[in-house]
C-alpha positions as CSV (number, residue, x, y, z in Angstrom):
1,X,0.0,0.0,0.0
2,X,2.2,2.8,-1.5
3,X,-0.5,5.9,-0.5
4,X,-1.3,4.9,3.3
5,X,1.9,6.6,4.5
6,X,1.2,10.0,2.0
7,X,-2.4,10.4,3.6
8,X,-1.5,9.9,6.9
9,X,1.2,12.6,6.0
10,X,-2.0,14.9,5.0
11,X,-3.8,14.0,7.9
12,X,-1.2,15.1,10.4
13,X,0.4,18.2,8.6
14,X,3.6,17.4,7.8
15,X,4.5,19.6,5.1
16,X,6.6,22.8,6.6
17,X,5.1,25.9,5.9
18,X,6.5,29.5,7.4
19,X,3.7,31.0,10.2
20,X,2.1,33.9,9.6
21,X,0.2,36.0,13.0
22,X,-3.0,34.6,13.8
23,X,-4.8,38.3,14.7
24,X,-7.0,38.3,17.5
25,X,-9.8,37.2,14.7
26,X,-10.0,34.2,16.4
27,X,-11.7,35.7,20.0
28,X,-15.2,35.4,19.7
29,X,-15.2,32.3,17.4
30,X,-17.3,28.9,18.0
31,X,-15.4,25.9,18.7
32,X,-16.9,24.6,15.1
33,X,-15.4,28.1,13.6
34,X,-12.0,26.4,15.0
35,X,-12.4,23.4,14.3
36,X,-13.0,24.2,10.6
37,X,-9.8,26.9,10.4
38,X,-7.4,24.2,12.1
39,X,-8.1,22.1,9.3
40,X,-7.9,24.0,6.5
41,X,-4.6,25.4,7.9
42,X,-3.9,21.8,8.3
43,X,-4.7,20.8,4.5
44,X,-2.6,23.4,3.3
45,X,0.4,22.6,4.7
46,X,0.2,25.5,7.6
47,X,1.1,23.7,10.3
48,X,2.5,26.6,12.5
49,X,-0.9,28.2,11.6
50,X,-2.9,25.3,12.8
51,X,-0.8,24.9,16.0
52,X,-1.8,28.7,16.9
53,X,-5.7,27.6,16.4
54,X,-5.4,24.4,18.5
55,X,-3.5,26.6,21.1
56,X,-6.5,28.5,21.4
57,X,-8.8,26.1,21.5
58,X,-7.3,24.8,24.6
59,X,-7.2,28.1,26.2
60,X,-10.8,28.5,25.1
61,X,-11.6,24.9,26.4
62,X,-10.2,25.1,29.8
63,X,-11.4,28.1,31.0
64,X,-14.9,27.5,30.0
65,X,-14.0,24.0,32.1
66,X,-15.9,22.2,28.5
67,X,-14.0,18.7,29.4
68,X,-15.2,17.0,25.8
69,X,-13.2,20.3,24.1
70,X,-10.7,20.3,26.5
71,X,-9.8,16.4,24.8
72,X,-10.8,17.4,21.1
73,X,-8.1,20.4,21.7
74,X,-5.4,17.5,22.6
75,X,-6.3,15.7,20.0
76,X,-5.6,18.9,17.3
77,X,-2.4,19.4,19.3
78,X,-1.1,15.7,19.0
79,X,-1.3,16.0,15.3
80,X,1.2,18.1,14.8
81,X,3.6,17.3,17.3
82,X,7.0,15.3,17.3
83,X,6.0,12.0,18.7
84,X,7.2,12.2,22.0
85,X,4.4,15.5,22.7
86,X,2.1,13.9,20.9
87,X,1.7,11.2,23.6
88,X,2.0,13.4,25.9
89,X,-1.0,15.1,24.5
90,X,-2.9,12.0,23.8
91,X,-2.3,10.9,27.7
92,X,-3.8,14.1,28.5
93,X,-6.8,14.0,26.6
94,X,-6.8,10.4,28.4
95,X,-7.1,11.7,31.5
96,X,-9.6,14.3,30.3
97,X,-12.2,11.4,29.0
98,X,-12.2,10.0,32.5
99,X,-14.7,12.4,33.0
100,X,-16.1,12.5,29.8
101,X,-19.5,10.1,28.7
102,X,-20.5,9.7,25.3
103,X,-19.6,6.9,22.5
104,X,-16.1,9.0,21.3
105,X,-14.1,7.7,24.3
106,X,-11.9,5.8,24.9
107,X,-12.0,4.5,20.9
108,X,-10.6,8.0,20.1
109,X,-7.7,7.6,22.3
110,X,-6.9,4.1,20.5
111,X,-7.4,5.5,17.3
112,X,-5.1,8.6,17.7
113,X,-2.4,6.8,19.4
114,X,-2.6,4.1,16.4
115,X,-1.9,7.3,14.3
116,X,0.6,8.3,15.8
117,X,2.7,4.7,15.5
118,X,2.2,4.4,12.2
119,X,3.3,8.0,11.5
120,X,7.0,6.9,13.1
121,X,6.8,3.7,11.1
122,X,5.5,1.4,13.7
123,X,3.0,-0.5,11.9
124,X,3.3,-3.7,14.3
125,X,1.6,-0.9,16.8
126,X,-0.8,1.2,15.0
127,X,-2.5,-2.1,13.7
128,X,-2.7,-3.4,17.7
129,X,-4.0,0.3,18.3
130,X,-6.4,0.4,15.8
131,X,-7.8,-3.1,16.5
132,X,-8.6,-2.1,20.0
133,X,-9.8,1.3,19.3
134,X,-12.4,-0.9,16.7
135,X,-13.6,-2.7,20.0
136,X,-14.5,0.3,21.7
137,X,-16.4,1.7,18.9
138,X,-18.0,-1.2,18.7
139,X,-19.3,-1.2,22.0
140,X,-20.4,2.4,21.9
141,X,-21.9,1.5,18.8
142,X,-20.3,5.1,16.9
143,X,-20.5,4.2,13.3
144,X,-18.1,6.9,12.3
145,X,-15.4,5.7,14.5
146,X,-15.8,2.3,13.3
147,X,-15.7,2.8,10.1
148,X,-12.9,5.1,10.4
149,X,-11.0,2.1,12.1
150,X,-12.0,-0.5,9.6
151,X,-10.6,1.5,6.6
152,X,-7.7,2.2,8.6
153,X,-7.3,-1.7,9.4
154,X,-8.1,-2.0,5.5
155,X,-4.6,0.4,4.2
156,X,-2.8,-1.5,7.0
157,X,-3.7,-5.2,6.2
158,X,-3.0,-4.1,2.1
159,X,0.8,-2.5,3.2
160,X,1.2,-5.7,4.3
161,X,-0.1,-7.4,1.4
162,X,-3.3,-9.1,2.7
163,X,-4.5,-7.0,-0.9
164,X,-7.8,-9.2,-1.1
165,X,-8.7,-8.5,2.3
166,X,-8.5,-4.7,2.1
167,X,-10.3,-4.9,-1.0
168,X,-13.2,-5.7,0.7
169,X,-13.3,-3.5,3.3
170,X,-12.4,-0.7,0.9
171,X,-14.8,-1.5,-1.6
172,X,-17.9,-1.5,0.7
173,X,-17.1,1.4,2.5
174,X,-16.8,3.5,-0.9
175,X,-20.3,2.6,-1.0
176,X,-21.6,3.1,2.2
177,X,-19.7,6.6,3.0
178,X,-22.5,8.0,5.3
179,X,-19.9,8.8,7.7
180,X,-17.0,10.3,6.1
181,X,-16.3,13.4,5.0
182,X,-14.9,13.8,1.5
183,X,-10.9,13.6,1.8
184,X,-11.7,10.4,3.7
185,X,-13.2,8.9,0.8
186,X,-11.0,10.3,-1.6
187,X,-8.6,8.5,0.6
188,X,-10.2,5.4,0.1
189,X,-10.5,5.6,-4.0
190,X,-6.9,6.3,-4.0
191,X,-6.1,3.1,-1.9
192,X,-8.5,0.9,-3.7
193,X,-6.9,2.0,-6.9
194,X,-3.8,0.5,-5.7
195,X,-4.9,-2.3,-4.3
196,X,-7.0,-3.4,-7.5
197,X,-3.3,-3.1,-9.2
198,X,-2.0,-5.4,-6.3
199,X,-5.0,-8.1,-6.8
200,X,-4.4,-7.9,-10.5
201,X,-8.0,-6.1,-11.2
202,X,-6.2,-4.1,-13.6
203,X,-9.7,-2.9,-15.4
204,X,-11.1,-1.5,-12.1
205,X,-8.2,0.0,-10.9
206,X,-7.6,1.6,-14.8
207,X,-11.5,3.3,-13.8
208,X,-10.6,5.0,-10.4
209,X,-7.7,6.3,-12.2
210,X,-8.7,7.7,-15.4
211,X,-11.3,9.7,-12.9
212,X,-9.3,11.0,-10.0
213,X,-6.9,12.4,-13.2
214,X,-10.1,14.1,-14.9
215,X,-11.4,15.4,-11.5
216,X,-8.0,16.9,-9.8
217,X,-6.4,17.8,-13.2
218,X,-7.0,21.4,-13.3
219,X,-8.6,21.4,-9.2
220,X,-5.7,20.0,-7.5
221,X,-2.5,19.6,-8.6
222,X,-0.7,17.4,-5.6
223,X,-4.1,15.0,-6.0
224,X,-3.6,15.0,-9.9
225,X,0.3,13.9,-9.7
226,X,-1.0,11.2,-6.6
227,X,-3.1,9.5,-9.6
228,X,-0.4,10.1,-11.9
229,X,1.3,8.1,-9.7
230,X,-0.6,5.4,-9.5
231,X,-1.3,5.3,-13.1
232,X,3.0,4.6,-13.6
233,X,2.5,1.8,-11.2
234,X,-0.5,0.4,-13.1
235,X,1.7,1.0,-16.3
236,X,4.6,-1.1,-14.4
237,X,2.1,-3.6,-14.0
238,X,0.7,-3.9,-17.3
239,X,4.4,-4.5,-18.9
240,X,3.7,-0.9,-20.2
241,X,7.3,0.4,-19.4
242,X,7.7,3.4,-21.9
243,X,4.7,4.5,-20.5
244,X,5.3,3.8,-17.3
245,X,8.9,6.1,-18.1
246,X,7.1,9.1,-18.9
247,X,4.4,9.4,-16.2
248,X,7.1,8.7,-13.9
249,X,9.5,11.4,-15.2
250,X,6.5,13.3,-14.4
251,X,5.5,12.6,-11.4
252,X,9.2,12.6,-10.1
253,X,9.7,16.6,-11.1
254,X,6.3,17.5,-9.5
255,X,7.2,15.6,-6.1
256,X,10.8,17.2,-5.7
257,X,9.5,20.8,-5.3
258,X,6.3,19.8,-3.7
259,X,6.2,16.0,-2.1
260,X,7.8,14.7,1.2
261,X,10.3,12.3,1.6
262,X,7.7,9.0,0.5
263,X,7.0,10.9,-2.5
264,X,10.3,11.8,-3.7
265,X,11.5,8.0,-3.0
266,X,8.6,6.6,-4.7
267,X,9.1,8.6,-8.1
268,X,12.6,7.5,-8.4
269,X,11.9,4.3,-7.6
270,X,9.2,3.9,-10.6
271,X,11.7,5.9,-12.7
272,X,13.7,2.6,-12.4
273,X,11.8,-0.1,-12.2
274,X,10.1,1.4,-16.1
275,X,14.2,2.1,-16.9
276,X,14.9,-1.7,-15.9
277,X,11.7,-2.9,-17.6
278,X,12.9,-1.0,-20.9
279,X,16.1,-3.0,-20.1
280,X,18.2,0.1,-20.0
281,X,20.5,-0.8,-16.8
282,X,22.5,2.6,-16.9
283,X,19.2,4.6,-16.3
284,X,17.8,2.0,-14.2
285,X,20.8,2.1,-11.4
286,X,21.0,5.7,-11.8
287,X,18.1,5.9,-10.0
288,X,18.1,3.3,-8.0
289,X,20.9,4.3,-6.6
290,X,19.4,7.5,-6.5
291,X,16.7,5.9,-4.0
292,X,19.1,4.4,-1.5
293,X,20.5,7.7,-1.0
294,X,17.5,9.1,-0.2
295,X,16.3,6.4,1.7
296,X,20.0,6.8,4.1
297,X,19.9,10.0,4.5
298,X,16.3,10.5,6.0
299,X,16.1,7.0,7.8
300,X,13.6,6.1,5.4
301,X,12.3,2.5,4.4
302,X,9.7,1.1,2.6
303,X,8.8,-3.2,1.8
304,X,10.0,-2.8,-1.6
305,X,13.3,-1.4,-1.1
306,X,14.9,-4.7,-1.1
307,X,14.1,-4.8,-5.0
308,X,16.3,-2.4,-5.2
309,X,19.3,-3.9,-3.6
310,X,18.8,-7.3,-5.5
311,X,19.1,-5.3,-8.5
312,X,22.2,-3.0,-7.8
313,X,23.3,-6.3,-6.4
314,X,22.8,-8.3,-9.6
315,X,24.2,-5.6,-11.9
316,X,27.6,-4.8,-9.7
317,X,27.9,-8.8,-9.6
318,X,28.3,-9.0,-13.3
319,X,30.1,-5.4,-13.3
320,X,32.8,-7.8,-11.6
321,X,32.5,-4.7,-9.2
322,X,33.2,-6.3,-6.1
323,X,33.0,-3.7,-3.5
324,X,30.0,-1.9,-4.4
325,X,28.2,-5.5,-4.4
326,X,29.5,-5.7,-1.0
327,X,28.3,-2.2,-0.1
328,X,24.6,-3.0,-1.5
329,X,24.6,-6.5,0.5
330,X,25.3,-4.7,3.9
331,X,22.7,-2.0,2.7
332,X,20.4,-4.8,1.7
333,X,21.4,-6.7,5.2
334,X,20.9,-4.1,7.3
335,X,17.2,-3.0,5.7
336,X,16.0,-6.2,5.5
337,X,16.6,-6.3,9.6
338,X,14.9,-3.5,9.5
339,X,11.8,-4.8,7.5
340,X,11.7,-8.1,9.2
341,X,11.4,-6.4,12.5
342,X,8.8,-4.1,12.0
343,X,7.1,-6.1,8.9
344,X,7.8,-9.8,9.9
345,X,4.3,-10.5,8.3
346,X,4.9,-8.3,5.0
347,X,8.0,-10.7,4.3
348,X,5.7,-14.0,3.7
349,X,4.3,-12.1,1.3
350,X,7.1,-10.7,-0.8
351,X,9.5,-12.9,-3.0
352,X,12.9,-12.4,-2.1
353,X,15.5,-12.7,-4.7
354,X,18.2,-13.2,-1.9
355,X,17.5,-14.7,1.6
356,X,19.5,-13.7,4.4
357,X,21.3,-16.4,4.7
358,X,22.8,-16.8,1.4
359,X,23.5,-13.1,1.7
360,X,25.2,-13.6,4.6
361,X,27.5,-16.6,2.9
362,X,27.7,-14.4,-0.8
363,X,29.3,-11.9,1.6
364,X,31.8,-14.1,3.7
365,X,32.6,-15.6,0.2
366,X,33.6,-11.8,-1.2
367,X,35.7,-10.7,1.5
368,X,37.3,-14.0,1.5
369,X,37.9,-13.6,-2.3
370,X,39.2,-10.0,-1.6
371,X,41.7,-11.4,0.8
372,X,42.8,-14.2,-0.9
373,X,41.9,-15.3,-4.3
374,X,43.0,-19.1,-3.5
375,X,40.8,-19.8,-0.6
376,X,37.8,-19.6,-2.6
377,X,39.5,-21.8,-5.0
378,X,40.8,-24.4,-2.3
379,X,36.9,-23.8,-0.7
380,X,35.6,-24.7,-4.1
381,X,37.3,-28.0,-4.7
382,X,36.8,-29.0,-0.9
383,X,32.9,-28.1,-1.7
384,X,33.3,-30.2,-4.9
385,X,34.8,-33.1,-3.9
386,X,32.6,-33.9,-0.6
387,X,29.5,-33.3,-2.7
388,X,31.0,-35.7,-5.4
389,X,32.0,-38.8,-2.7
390,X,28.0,-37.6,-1.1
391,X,27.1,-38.8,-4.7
392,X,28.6,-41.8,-4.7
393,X,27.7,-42.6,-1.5
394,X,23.9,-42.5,-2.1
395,X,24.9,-43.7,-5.6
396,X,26.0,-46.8,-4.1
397,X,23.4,-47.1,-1.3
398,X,20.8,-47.0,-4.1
399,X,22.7,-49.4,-6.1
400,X,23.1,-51.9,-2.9
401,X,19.1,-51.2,-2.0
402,X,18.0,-52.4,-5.7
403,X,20.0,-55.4,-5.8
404,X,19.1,-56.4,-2.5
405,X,15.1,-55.5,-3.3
406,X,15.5,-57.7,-6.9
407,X,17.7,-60.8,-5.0
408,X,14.1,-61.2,-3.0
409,X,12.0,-60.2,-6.0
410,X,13.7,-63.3,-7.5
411,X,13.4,-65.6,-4.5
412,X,9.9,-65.4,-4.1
413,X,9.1,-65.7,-7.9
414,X,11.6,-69.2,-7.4
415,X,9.5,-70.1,-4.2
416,X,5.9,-69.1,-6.0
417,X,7.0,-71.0,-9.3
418,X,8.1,-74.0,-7.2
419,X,4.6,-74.2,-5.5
420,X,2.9,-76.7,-6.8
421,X,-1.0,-76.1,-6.1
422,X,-2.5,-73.5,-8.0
423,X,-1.8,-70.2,-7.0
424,X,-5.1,-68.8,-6.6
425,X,-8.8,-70.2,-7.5
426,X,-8.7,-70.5,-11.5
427,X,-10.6,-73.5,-11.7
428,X,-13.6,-72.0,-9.6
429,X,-13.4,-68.3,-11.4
430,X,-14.0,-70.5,-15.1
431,X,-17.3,-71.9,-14.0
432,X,-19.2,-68.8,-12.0
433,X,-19.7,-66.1,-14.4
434,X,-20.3,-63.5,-11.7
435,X,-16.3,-64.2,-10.9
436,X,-14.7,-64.6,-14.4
437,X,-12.8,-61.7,-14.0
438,X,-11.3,-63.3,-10.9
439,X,-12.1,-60.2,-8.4
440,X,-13.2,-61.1,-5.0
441,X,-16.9,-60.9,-4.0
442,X,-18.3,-59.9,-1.0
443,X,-19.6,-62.9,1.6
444,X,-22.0,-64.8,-1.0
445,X,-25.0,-66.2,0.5
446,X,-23.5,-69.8,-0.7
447,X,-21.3,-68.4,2.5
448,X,-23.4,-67.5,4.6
449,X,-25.4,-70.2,4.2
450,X,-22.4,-72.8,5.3
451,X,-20.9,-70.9,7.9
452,X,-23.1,-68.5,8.7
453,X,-24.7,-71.2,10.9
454,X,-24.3,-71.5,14.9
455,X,-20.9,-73.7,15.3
456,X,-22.9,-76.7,15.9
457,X,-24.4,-76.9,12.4
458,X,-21.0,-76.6,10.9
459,X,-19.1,-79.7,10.3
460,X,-15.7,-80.3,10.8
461,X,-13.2,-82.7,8.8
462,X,-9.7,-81.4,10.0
463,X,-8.9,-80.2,13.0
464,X,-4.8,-81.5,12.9
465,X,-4.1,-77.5,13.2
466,X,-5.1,-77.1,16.7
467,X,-3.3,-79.9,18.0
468,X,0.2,-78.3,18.8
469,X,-1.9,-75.0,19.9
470,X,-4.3,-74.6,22.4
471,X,-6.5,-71.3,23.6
472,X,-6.9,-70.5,27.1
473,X,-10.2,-69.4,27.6
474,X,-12.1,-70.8,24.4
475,X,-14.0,-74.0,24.2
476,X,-12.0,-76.7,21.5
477,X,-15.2,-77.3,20.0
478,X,-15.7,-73.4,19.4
479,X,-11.8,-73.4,18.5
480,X,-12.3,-75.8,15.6
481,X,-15.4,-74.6,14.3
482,X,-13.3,-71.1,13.7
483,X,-10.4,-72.4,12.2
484,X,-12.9,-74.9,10.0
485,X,-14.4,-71.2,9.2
486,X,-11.3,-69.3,8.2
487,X,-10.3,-72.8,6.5
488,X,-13.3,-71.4,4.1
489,X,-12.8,-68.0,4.2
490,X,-9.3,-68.6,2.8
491,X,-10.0,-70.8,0.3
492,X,-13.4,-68.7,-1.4
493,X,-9.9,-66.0,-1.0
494,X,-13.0,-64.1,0.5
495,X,-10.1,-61.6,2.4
496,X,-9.9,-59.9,-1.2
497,X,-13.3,-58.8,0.0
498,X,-13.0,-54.6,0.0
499,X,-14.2,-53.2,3.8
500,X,-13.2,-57.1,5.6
501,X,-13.5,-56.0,9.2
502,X,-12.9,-58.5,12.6
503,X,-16.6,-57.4,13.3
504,X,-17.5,-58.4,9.7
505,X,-16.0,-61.8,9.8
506,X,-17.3,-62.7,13.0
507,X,-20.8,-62.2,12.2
508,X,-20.6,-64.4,8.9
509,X,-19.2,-67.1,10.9
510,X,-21.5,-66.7,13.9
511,X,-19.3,-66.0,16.2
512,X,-18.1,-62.9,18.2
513,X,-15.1,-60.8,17.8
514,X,-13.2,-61.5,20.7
515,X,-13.2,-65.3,20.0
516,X,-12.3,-64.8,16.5
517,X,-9.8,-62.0,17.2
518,X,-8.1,-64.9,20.2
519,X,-7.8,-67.8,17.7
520,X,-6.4,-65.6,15.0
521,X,-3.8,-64.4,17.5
522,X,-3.0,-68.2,19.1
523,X,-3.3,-70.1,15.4
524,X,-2.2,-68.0,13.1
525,X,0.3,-66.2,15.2
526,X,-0.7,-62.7,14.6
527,X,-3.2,-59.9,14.4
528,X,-6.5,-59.4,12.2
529,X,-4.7,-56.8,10.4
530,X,-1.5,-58.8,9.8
531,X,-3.5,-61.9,9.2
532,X,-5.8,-60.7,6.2
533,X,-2.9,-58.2,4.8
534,X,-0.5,-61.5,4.6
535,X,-3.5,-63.8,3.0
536,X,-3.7,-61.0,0.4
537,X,0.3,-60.3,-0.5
538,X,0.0,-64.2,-0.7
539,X,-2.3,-63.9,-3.1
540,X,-1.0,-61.3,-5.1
541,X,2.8,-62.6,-5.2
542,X,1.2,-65.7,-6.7
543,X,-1.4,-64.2,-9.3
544,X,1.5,-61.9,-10.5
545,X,3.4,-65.1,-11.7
546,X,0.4,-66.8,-13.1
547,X,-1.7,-64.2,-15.0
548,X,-0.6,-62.0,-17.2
549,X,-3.5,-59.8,-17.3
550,X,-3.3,-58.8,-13.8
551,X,0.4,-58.3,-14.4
552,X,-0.3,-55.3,-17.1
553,X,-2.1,-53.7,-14.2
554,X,-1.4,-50.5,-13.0
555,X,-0.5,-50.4,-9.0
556,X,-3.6,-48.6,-8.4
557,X,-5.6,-51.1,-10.3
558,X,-3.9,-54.5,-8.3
559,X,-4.4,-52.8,-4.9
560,X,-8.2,-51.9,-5.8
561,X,-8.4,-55.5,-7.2
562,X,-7.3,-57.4,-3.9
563,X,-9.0,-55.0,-1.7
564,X,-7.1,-52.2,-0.5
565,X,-8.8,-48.6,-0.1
566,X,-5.6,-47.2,-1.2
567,X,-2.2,-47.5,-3.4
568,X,-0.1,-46.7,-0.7
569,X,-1.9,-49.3,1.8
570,X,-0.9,-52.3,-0.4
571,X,2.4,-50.7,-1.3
572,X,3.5,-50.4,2.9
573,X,1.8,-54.2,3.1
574,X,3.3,-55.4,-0.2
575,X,6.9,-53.7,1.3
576,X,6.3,-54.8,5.0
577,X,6.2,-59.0,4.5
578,X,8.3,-59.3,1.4
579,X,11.4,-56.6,1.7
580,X,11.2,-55.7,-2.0
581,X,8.2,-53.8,-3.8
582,X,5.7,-54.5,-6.4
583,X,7.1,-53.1,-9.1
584,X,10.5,-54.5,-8.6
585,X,8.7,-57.9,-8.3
586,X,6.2,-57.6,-11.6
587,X,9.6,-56.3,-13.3
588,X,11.6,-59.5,-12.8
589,X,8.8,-61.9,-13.6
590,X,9.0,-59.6,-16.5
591,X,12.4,-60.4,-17.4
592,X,12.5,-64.0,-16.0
593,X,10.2,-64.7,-18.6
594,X,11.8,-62.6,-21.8
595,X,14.7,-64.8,-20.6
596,X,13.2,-67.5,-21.1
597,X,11.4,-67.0,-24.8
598,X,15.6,-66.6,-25.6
């Protein structure tokens, strides 16, 4: 937000301006009659003039004993002031509105003070400031205040590029101006302006401009050369440098005679971002240079002053001109400390060119090279050599990792090729047309209707697995009936079911979860999880040999095909049991069987 800091420079007066005698003109007059001639002396740049009126509307205040004029004289006086009065004056007017009880206090105090940071380039403050001056006027339900506040909150959250946000805020009260008085919307079209540029709403932005040039053109010249302004940064924007060139030559002889130390900075700056966007580098550092000398010598900085370091930086770089590059990096070091301090949330939202680390090492790395040229050199090959054996290293690793992943690709492909039953249920899949495309079903009734039954219904013909192993707390007759159960839910290869739960199981077999969950643990020697994730890496370690088809699959495709949810499930599964992965595995059945068509 490139106009918040030029209308809070209106706004408080800034402009020096010699005093001329106020006559005794001003005895007799209302406090509105004040009022109005402090702010026109204010607007024009009178400050001396308007110190004079709010002098006298204290004295005027006091000794009528008017406590809300005693504070609104404070608040004329603070404006004005260097900032250490001007707290002074707002802890006054504090102390004033003690006794004071309307809806203007104690908002006003928030909102001044807030002023008053930003004006000494504490934005970290004003922002706090005006945030709790918001609440206040909130509660006291002024409208003025709070819209006052909310546009204030607006130019604040856009300087610190939250553009989108201001927009908003900016945009509706343009609309709804009921409470402000004309320079405070003028205030607003100006900022919007820029903050459509920001946002990219070039069109709208191109609109506010083209009018604030047709109204202030022949009515107000500093106004007129504030659009002009802006219209160079929309040019800038648009790619529109030539343009861009001429507005800003412009603007930047206006603003020398007439502009304060933001406006003088600003012109030059535009003057060489359109010379650097016309690619004319001599022009473009001229004045870019130009703006870090103005920026030094009044204390002065803005966020985008570290473009102009990366630049100078850039072109003394290839310059070979070591020490001014230095000389920029310390400038660029020392403002970006600056920035980060009192803008640590504008720099998320600006690229850098150059962190400050690598500044930091570019700059060792200089001075080193200034010193001696062969440390760099010896630094170089040191750098150069531990990033090449680094290489290898992982190189190798890698290298180690793969051989060591294909050595068990090719061991299991031996063991699955050695098995002789048939790897999965072909013979089955050939005869029920609801399964020729060999993808599991959910429990068929055929299933439910064998083991679905109470385990007295079921019959058992092998129960030489339960011998060695024996359960605790279950019944052997309910032991057997389970395993008899999984027995058949293994060989339907009804775990390729998508959604198999413990809770699912159970209930197909009749049983509960807590026996089933028991015998998986004591006979099969691990968990639920474990138990259907190894039946189904089985499975797929031996369909991968034997069918072709499935081996053209794409990983996403297998894993849906045997159940998973996701790629990455059957992947850590497929990983976890075997040691190697599935496309290492599919690629050496690959070339185990091109080897063997030669």
């Amino acid at each position: 937000m490139k106009y918040l800091q030029l209308l809070f420079c209106i706004v408080f007066g800034i402009t020096n301006a010699h005093s001329t005698p106020i006559n005794d003109s001003l005895k007799g007059s209302s406090y509105l009659d004040l009022e109005n001639k402090f702010y026109d002396y204010n607007y024009q740049g009178k400050s001396a003039e308007a110190g004079l009126v709010a002098e006298y509307y204290l004295h005027k205040a006091k000794k009528e004993k008017n406590n809300p004029q005693i504070a609104e004289a404070y608040a004329y006086k603070c404006i004005n002031a260097n900032k250490e009065n001007a707290f002074k004056y707002i802890d006054s007017m504090a102390l004033v509105a003690k006794k004071i009880s309307d809806n203007v206090y104690p908002a006003r105090i928030y909102l001044l003070r807030a002023n008053i940071f930003f004006k000494y380039d504490n934005q970290k403050q004003a922002l706090d400031n005006y945030i709790i001056g918001l609440k206040y006027a909130k509660q006291k339900g002024n409208k003025r205040q709070i819209a006052l506040a909310e546009t204030n909150i607006a130019y604040l959250n856009s300087y610190v590029g939250k553009h989108a946000e201001a927009a908003k805020v900016l945009r509706y009260y343009l609309v709804n101006a009921n409470y402000l008085n004309e320079n405070e919307i003028e205030k607003i079209r100006t900022n919007l302006a820029d903050t459509y540029i920001e946002i990219n709403k070039m069109d709208s932005a191109k609109i506010l401009i083209t009018e604030g040039l047709q109204t202030f053109k022949n009515a107000d010249p500093y106004k007129y050369h504030q659009y002009l302004s802006l219209l160079t940064f929309y040019n800038l924007k648009m790619g529109k440098f030539q343009a861009a060139a001429e507005s800003s030559q412009n603007s930047k002889q206006f603003f020398l005679k007439n502009g304060d130390t933001r406006d003088i900075t600003y012109s030059f700056f535009y003057v060489a971002q359109a010379y650097a966007g016309l690619q004319q580098k001599e022009k473009a550092v001229e004045n870019f240079v130009k703006v870090d000398s103005i920026a030094k010598k009044n204390n002065y900085t803005f966020p985008e002053q570290r473009e102009v370091y990366t630049y100078l930086i850039d072109y003394y770089k290839t310059k070979e001109d070591k020490q001014k590059q230095l000389y920029y990096i310390d400038r660029f070091l020392a403002i970006d400390k600056v920035l980060d301090s009192e803008y640590w949330y504008l720099s998320k939202e600006i690229q850098r060119k150059y962190d400050t680390p690598k500044l930091l090492a570019e700059k060792q790395a200089i001075i080193q090279n200034l010193r001696v040229k062969k440390y760099l050199f010896y630094t170089l090959i040191g750098s150069l050599s531990l990033l090449l054996i680094t290489a290898l290293i992982l190189f190798f690793k890698a290298r180690k990792a793969e051989k060591r992943h294909r050595k068990i690709a090719q061991d299991l492909i031996r063991a699955v090729e050695e098995n002789k039953t048939a790897p999965y249920n072909i013979a089955n899949t050939s005869s029920e047309e609801e399964n020729t495309d060999l993808t599991p079903t959910s429990f068929s009734n055929e299933y439910k209707s064998t083991i679905g039954k109470p385990f007295e219904l079921i019959e058992v013909t092998d129960t030489t697995e339960s011998d060695n192993k024996q359960s605790k707390s279950l019944p052997q007759e309910a032991i057997e009936l389970i395993l008899e159960a999984l027995k058949k839910f293994e060989n339907k290869e009804q775990y390729l079911t998508k959604g198999i739960t413990l809770g699912k199981l159970a209930k197909n077999i009749n049983t509960n979860t807590s026996y089933l969950s028991e015998v998986i643990n004591v006979y099969k020697e691990k968990n639920f999880t474990s138990y259907i994730n190894d039946l189904r890496i089985d499975y797929t370690l031996n369909r991968l040999v034997h069918d072709k088809k499935f081996r053209s699959y794409k990983l996403p495709a297998i894993s849906e095909e045997i159940g998973y949810n996701s790629v990455q499930a059957f992947y850590m599964a497929f990983k976890k049991k075997t040691g190697t992965t599935p496309s290492i595995y599919i690629k050496e059945i690959e070339k185990q069987i091109t080897n063997k068509k030669h």
